[in-house]
C-alpha positions as CSV (number, residue, x, y, z in Angstrom):
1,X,-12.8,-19.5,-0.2
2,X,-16.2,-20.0,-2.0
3,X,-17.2,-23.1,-3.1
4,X,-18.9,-21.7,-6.5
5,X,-15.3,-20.4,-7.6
6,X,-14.9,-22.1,-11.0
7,X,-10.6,-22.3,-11.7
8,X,-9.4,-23.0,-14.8
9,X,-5.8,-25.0,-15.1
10,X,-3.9,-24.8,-17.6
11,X,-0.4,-27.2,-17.5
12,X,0.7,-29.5,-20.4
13,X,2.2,-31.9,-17.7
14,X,-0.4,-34.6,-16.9
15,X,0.9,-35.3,-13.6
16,X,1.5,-31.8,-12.6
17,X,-2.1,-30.8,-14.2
18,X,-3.3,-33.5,-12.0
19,X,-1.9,-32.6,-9.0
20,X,-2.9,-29.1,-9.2
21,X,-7.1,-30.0,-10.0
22,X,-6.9,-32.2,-6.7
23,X,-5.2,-29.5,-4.6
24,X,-7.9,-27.2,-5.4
25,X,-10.7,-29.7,-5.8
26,X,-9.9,-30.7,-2.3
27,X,-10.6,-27.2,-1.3
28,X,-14.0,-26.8,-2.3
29,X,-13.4,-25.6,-6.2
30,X,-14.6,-26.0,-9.3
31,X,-12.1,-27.3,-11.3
32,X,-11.3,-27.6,-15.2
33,X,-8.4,-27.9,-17.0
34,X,-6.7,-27.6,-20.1
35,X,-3.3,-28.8,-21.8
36,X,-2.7,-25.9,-23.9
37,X,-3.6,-22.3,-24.8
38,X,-6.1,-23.0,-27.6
39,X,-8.0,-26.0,-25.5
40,X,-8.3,-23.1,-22.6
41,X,-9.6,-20.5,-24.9
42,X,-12.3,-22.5,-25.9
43,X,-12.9,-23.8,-21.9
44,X,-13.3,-19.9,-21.6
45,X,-15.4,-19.4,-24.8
46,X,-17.5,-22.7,-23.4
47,X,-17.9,-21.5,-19.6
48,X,-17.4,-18.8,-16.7
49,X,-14.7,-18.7,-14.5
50,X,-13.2,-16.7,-11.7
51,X,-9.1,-17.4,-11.8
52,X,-7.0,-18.9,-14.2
53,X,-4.0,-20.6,-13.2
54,X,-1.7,-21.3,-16.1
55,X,1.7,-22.7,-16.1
56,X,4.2,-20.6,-18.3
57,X,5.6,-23.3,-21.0
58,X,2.6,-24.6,-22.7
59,X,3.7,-26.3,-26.3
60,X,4.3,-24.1,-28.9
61,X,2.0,-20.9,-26.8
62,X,2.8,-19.8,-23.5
63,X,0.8,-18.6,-20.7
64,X,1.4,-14.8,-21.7
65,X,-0.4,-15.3,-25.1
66,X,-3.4,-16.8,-22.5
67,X,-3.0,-13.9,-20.5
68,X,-3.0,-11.9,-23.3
69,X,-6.2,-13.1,-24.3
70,X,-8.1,-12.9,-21.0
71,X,-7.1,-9.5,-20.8
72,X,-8.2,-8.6,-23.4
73,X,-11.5,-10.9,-23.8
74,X,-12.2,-11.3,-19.7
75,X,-10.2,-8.3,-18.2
76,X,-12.0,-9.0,-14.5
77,X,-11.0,-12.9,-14.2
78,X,-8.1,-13.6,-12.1
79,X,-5.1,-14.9,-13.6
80,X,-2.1,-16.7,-11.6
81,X,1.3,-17.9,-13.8
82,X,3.7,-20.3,-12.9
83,X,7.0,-19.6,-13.7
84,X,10.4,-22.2,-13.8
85,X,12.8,-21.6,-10.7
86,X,14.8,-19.1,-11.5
87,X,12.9,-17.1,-14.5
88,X,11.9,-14.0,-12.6
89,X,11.9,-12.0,-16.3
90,X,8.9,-14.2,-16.8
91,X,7.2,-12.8,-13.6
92,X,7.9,-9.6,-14.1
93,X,6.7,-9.5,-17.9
94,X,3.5,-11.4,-16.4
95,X,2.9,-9.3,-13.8
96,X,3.8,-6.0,-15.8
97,X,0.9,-7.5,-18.7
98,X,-1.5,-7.5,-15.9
99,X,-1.3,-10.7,-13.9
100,X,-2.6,-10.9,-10.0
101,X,0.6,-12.8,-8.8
102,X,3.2,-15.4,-10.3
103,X,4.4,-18.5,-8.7
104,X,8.1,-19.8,-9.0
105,X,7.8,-23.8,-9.1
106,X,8.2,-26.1,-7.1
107,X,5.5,-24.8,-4.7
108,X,3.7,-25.7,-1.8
109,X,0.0,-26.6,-1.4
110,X,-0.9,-23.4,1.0
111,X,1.4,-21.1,-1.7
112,X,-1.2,-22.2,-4.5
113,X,-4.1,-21.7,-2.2
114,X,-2.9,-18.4,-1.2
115,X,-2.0,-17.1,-5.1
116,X,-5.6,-18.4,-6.0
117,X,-7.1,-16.6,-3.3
118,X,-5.2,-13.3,-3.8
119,X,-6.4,-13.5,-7.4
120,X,-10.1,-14.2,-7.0
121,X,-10.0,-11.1,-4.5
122,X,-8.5,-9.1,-6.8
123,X,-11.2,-10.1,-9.4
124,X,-13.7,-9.6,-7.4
125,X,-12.8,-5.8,-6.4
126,X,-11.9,-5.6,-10.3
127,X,-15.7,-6.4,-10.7
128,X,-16.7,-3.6,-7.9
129,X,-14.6,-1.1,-9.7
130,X,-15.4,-1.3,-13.2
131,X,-17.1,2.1,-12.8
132,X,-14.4,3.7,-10.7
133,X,-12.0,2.6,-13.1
134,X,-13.0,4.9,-16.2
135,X,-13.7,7.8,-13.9
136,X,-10.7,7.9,-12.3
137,X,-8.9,6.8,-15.3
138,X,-8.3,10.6,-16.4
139,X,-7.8,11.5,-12.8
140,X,-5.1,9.1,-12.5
141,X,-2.9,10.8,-14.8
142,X,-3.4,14.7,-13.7
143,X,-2.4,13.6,-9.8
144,X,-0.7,10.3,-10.6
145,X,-1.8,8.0,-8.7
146,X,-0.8,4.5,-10.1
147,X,-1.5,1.3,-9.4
148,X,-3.0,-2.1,-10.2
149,X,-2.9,-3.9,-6.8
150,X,-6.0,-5.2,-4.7
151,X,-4.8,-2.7,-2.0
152,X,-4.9,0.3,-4.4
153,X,-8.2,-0.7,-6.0
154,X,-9.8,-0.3,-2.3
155,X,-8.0,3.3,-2.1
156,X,-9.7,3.8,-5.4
157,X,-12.8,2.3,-4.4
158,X,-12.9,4.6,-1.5
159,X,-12.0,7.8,-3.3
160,X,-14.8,7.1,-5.6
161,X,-17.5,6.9,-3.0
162,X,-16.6,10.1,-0.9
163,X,-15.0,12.5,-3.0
164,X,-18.5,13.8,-3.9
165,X,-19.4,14.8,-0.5
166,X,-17.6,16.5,2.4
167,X,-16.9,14.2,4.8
168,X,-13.8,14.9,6.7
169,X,-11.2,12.1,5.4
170,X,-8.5,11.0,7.2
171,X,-5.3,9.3,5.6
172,X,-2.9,7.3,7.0
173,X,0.6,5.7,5.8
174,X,4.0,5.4,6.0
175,X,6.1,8.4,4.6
176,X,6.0,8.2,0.8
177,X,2.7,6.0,0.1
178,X,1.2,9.0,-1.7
179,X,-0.9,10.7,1.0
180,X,-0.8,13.9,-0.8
181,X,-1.5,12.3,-4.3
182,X,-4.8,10.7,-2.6
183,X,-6.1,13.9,-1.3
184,X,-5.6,15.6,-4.9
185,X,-7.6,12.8,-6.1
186,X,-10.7,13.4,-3.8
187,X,-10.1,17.3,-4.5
188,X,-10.4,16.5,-8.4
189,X,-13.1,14.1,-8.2
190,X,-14.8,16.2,-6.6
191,X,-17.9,19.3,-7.1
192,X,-14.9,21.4,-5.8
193,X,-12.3,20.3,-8.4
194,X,-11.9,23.8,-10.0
195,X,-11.8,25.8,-7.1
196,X,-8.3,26.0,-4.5
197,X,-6.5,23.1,-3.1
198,X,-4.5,24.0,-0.4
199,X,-1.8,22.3,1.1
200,X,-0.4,22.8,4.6
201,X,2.3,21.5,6.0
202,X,1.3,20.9,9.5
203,X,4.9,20.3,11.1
204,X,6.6,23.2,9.0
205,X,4.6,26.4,10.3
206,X,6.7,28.2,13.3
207,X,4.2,28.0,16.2
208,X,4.3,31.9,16.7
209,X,2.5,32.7,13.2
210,X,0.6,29.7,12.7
211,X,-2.3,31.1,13.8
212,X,-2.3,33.9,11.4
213,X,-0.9,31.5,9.0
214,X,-3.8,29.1,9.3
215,X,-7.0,31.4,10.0
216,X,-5.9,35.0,9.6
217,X,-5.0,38.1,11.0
218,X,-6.2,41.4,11.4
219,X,-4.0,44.7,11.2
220,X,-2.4,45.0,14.2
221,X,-2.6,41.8,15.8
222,X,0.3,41.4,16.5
223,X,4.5,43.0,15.7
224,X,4.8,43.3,12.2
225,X,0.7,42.6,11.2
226,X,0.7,45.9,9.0
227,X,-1.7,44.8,6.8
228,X,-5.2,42.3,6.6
229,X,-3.8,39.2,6.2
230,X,-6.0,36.2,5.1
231,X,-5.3,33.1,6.3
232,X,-5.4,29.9,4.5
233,X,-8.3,28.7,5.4
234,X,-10.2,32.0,4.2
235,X,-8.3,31.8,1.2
236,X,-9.4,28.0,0.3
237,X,-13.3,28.9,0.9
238,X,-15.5,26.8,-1.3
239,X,-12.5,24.6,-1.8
240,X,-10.0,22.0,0.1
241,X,-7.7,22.3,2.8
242,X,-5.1,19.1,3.0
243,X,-3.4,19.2,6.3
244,X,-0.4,17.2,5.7
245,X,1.2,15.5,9.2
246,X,-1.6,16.2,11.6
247,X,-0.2,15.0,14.0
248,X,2.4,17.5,14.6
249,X,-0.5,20.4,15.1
250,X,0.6,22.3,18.3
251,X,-2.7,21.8,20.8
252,X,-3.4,25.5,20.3
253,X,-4.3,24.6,16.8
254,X,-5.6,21.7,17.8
255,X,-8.5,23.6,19.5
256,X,-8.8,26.3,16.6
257,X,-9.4,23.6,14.3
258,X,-11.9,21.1,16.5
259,X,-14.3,24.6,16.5
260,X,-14.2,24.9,12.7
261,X,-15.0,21.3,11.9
262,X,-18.0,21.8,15.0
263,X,-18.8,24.9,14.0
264,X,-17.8,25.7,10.2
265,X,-16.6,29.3,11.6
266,X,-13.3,31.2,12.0
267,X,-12.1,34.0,13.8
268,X,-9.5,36.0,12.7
269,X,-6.8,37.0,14.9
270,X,-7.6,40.3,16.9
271,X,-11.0,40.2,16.0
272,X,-14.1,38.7,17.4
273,X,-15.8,38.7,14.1
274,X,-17.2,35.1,13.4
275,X,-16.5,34.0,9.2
276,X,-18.1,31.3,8.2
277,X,-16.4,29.3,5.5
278,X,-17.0,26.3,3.2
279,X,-14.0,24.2,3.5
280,X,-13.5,21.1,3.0
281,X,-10.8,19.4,5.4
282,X,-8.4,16.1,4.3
283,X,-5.7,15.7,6.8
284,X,-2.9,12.9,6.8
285,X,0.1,11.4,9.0
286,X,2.3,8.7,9.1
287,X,1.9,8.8,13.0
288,X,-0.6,6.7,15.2
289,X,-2.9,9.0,16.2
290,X,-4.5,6.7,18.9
291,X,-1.7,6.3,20.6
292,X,-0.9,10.0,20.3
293,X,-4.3,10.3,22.0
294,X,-3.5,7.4,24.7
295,X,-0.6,9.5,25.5
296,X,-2.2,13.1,25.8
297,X,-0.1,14.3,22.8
298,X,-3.2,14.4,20.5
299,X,-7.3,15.7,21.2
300,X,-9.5,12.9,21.5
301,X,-12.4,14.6,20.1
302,X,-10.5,16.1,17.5
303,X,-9.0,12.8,16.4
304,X,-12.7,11.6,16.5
305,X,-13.9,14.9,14.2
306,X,-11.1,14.2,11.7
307,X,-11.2,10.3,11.5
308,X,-14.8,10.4,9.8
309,X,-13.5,8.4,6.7
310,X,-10.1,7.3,7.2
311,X,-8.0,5.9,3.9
312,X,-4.7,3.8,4.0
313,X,-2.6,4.3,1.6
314,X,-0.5,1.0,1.3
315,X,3.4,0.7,1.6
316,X,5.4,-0.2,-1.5
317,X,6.3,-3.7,-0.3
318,X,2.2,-4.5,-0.2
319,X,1.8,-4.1,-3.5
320,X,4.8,-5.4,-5.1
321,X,2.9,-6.1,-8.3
322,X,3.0,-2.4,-9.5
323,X,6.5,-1.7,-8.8
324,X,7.1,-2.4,-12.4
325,X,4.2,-0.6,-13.7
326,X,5.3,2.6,-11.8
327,X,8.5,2.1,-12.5
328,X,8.0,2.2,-16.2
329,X,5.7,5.1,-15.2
330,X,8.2,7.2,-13.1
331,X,11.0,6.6,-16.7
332,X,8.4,8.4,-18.8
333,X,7.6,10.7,-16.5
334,X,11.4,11.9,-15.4
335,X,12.2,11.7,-19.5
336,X,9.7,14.1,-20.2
337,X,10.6,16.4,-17.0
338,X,14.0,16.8,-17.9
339,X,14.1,16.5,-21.7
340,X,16.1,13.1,-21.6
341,X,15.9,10.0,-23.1
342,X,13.8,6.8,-21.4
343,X,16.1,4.6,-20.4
344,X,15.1,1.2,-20.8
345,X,15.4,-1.2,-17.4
346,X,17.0,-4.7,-17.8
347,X,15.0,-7.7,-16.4
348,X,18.0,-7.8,-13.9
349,X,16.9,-4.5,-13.0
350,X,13.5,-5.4,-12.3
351,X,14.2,-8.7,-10.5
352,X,16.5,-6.4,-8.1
353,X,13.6,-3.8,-7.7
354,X,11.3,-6.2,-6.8
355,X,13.2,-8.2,-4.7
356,X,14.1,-4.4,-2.6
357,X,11.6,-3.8,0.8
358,X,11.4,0.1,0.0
359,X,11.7,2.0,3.2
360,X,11.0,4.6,1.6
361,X,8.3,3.6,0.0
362,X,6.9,5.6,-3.7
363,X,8.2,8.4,-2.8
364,X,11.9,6.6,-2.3
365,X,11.5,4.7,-6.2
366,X,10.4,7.5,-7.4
367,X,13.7,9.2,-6.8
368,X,15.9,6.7,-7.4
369,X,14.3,6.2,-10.8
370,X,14.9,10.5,-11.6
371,X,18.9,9.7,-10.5
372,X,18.5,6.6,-13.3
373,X,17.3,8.8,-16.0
374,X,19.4,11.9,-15.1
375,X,22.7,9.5,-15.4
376,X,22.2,6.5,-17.2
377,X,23.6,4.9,-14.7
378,X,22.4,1.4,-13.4
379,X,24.3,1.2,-10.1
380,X,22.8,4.4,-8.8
381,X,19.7,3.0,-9.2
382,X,20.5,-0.3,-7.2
383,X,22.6,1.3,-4.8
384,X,22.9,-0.4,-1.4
385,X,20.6,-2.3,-2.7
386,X,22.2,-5.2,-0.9
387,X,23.1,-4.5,2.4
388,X,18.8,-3.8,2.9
389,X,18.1,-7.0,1.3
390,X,20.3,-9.1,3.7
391,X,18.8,-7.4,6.5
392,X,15.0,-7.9,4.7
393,X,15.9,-11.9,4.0
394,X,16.9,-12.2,8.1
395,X,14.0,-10.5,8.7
396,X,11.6,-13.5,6.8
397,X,13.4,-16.0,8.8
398,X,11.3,-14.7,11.4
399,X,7.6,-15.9,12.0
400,X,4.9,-14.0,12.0
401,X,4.1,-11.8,14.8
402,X,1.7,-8.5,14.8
403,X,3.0,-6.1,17.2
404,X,0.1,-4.8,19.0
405,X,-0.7,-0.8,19.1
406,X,-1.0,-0.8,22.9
407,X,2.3,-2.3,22.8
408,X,3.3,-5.1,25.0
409,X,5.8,-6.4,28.0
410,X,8.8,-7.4,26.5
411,X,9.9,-9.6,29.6
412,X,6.5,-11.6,29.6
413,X,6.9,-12.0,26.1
414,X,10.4,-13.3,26.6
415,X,9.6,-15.9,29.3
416,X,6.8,-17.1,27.2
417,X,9.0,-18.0,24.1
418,X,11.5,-19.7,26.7
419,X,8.7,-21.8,28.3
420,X,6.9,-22.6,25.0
421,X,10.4,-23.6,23.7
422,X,10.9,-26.0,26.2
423,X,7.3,-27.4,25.9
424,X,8.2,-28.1,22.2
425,X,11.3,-30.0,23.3
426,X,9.6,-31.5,25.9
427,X,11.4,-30.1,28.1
428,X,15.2,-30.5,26.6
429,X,17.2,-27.6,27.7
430,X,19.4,-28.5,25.0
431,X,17.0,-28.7,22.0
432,X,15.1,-25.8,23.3
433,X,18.4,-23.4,23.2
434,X,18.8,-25.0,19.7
435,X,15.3,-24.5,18.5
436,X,15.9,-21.0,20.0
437,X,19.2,-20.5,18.0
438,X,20.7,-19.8,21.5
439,X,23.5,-20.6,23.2
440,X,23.1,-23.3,26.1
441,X,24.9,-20.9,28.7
442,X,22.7,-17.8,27.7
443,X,19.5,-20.2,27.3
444,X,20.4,-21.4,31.1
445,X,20.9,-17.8,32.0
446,X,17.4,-16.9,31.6
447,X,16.1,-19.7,32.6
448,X,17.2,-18.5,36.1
449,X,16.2,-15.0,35.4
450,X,12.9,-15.8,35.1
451,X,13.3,-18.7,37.6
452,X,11.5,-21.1,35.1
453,X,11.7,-24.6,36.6
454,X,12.1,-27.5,34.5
């Protein structure tokens, strides 16, 4: 954290207000505050700032008519509200009006140095994207790509500084980030937006016309070739070609494809006849490629002539800020597809979608959201809806641990959490198997198996 961030707090409660300026003046900060809306405006009239942390209640204003304001006055500062236990409609309106991140009181020290943090980073890549922002802005609606989030703004970012040249992009995600969307958006922000985009589904072309598929055949080639047939690369000259799932290319192709990135040249099938074309490639997966590579399933230099510029596209549950905001943008969307009416969503509603881990991430409330409009019907929407969210809530009982890519020995590991239990308990079998949430018989029983000797 910088020590020239200036924070501005904003809490009617003198104690609270006091115990807020020391937290953050005790991390390097700037501090001011203020006991009410109008006394803030004119801090922010008076003086720059970075973030804002404001407190919800604040007399007879409240921290939405501040946010309000800063939107609409200072729409790059970073803005945290607090909100009462319990009031997640307050979070959801704030977050939905364009606030970083919301924090339910009572809260920890580190939680208000982690929401002040995420919002000066968001501010600051607001600040780097100013310019992005109103070019993509049109963009955003033709291949809808939508999003508020710090994560997003660095997909836009990106976008913005390679989509005018033709570097090979790579982009990586989960299944239903958007992978497609994001290559559309470097297509039509591009010198080639009005010529061909072509999309090929990498996994969905049966190996024995791919080839032909991909790069062309002449007549003859092969049973059935009675005609020229142009392939799609040919066919997308001067334009893109978005190979969606890489990963699943069969090596044949593999090699095909390594010579036309090297070599910008194509060769139909049955003929030795060189073509040299101007394509531009994006390709995507959801896999791990270097792994793939590690195991032999994937060309090392291809993966290399591909991952030029790569692009992550962000799962759902890392930017929960702008599930509302697409949300509301999937409503109008559906309404207008299907000639219904925009049904409106409850702050119930909301609480539950934010609260869901979305497996399947867009792509999944996207869906769910078409079903909601089709039918009207609030329990399709939120179906099993529960049963995920027990099994996400066990989940955040555990700590934090990054599985490595190169993966890892599962026994080792296991014999290390034993032995650093025990440590911790200083050496207590029976407050280790607790700490361990163990039984003392099955605690004892690997104790043996990994002859650990206390």
């Amino acid at each position: 954290m910088n020590s020239n961030n200036r924070i501005l707090v904003v809490e009617d409660e003198p104690e609270q207000r006091q115990l807020i300026c020391d937290i953050l003046t005790a991390s390097d900060f700037i501090v001011i505050s203020a006991d009410c809306v109008e006394q803030a405006i004119l801090q922010l009239k008076k003086q720059p700032f970075d973030a804002v942390f404001s407190d919800w209640k604040l007399g007879e204003l409240s921290g939405i008519d501040l946010l309000n304001y800063v939107k609409r006055n200072f729409p790059d500062l970073g803005f945290v509200i607090a909100t009462a236990y319990g009031t997640i409609n307050h979070a959801v309106d704030a977050l939905k009006k364009g606030a970083d991140d919301y924090l339910p009181k009572p809260f920890k020290r580190q939680e208000l140095l982690l929401t002040i943090d995420k919002a000066l980073k968001a501010s600051h890549l607001r600040q780097q994207n100013k310019q992005l922002s109103a070019q993509l802005s049109e963009q955003h609606q033709l291949v809808s790509l939508v999003g508020k989030a710090p994560c997003m703004q660095k997909v836009y970012q990106r976008i913005n500084k390679i989509s005018a040249t033709n570097a090979t992009v790579l982009i990586l995600g989960e299944s239903g980030t958007g992978k497609e969307l994001a290559a559309r958006a470097l297509h039509e922000s591009s010198p080639r937006k009005n010529e061909k985009f072509i999309a090929i589904n990498c996994g969905a072309i049966a190996e024995s016309i791919a080839e032909g598929e991909l790069f062309g055949a002449e007549k003859g080639a092969y049973t059935g070739a009675n005609t020229l047939k142009i392939g799609r690369f040919e066919a997308a000259d001067h334009g893109t070609v978005f190979l969606d799932e890489i990963g699943e290319l069969s090596p044949s192709l593999q090699s095909h494809l390594l010579r036309f990135l090297q070599e910008g040249c194509i060769n139909r099938l049955g003929s030795n006849e060189e073509i040299k074309l101007d394509v531009r490639v994006i390709a995507a997966t959801h896999r791990n490629l270097e792994d793939d590579v590690k195991q032999g399933k994937f060309r090392e230099d291809l993966f290399y002539r591909l991952n030029v510029v790569p692009i992550h596209m962000p799962a759902l549950r890392e930017r929960q800020q702008d599930i509302a905001l697409l949300a509301d943008h999937f409503i109008q969307q559906h309404a207008k597809q299907h000639n219904c009416p925009a049904p409106q969503l409850s702050s119930a509603l909301y609480r539950q979608l934010l609260d869901y881990h979305w497996p399947g991430n867009v792509r999944e409330l996207s869906n769910r959201i078409e079903r909601f409009v089709l039918l009207d019907d609030e329990q399709e929407l939120v179906q099993n809806f529960a049963h995920a969210n027990k099994v996400t809530q066990d989940t955040k009982k555990l700590p934090d641990f990054t599985f490595p890519e190169a993966g890892f020995n599962w026994e080792h590991f296991e014999r290390y959490c034993l032995s650093q239990a025990l440590t911790i308990n200083q050496g207590n079998k029976t407050k280790a198997a607790k700490y361990l949430q163990m039984s003392y018989k099955a605690f004892l029983y690997r104790l043996e198996k990994y002859q650990i000797i206390v």
